[in-house]
C-alpha positions in Angstrom: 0.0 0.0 0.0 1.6 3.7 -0.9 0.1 6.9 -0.1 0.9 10.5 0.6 0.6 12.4 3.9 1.4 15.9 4.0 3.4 15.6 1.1 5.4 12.6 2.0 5.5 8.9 0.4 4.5 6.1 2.9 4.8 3.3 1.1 4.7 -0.8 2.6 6.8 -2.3 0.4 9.7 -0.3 1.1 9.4 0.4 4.8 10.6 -1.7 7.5 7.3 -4.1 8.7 7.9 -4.3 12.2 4.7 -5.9 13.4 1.6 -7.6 11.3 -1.5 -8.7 12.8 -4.3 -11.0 10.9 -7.8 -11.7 12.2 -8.1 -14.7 10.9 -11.6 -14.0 9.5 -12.4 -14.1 5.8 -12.2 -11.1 4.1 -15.7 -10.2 3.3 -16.6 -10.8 7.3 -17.4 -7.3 8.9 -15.0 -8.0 11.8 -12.2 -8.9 9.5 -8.4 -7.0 10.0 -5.5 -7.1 8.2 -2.8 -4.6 9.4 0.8 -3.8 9.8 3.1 -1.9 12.0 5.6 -0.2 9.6 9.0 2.1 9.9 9.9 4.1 7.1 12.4 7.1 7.8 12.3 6.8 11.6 8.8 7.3 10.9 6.1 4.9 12.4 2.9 3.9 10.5 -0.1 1.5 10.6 -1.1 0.3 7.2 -4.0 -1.9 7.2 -7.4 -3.3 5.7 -10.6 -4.2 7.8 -14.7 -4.7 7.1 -17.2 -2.5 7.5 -17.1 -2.9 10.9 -13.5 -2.2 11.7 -11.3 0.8 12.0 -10.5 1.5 8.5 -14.0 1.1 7.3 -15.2 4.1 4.9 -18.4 6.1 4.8 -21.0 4.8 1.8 -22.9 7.2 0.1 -26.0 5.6 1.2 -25.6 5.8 4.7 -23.3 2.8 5.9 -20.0 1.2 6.1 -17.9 -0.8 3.7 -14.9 -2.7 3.8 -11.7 -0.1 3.1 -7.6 0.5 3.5 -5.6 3.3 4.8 -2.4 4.2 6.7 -2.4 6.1 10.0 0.8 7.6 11.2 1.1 6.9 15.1 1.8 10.3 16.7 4.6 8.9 18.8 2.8 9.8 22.4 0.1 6.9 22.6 0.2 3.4 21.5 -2.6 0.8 21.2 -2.3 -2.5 23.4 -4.2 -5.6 21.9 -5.2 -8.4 22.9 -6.9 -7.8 26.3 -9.8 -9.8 27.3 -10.4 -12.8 25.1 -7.8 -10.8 22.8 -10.4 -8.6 20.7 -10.4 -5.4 22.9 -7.8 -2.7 22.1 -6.7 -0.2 25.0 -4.7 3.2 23.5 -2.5 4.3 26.7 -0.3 7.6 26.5 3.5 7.5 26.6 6.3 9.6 27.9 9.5 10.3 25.9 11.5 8.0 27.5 8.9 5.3 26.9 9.0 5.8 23.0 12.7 6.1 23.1 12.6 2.5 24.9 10.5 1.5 22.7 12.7 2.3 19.8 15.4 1.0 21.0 13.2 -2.8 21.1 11.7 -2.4 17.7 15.7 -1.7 16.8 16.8 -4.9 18.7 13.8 -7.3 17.6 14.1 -6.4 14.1 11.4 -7.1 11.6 10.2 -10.4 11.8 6.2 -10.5 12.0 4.6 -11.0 15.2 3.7 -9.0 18.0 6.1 -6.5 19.4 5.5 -8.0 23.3 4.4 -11.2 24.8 3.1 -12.4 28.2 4.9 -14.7 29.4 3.3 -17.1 32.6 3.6 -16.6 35.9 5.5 -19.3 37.6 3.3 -20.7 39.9 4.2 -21.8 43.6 4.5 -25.3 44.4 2.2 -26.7 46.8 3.8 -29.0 49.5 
């Protein structure tokens, strides 16, 4: 996907994809995603696809929703934490500098294999006895 944001390119085939994530649903479902968490010129950027009921659904002429594409440019002082609850609810939380330097620094480190950026990992339980 390429498009132009205040006069600059964004463009997924040339930046770096840090992050992808996939619904699993088909594409014609109204809950279906499809998005990506890029780095072009020290730039971040979500590029995705979803159905009419997702966040880059479009305005019909008519009245509703249909399916549609875009790239937003994260603003570098929030960031959106999915996965909560039975892993469909999304939480935006606001960041300090020093958290999105951090944050910089992992995304440098962890390169750009797909996946998410963080996992849980379990708790170690006590024994009993």
């Amino acid at each position: 996907m390429k498009v132009k944001i205040d006069g600059k390119v964004y463009d997924t085939t040339k930046a770096e994809r840090i992050a992808e994530y996939d619904s699993g649903l088909p594409r014609m479902d109204l809950d279906y995603i499809r998005e990506g968490l890029y780095k072009q010129d020290g730039v971040l950027f979500l590029a995705g696809e979803s159905g009419a009921r997702g966040r880059y659904a479009k305005n019909e002429e008519t009245g509703g929703k249909i399916g549609g594409e875009d790239v937003y440019i994260l603003d570098g002082s929030r960031i959106a934490i999915l996965g909560k609850g039975r892993g469909t609810q999304k939480e935006w939380i606001e960041l300090s500098a020093k958290a999105i330097d951090a944050l910089n620094e992992w995304i440098d480190v962890r390169g750009s294999q797909p996946g998410a950026l963080f996992v849980s990992l379990p708790r170690k339980r006590p024994r009993n006895g």
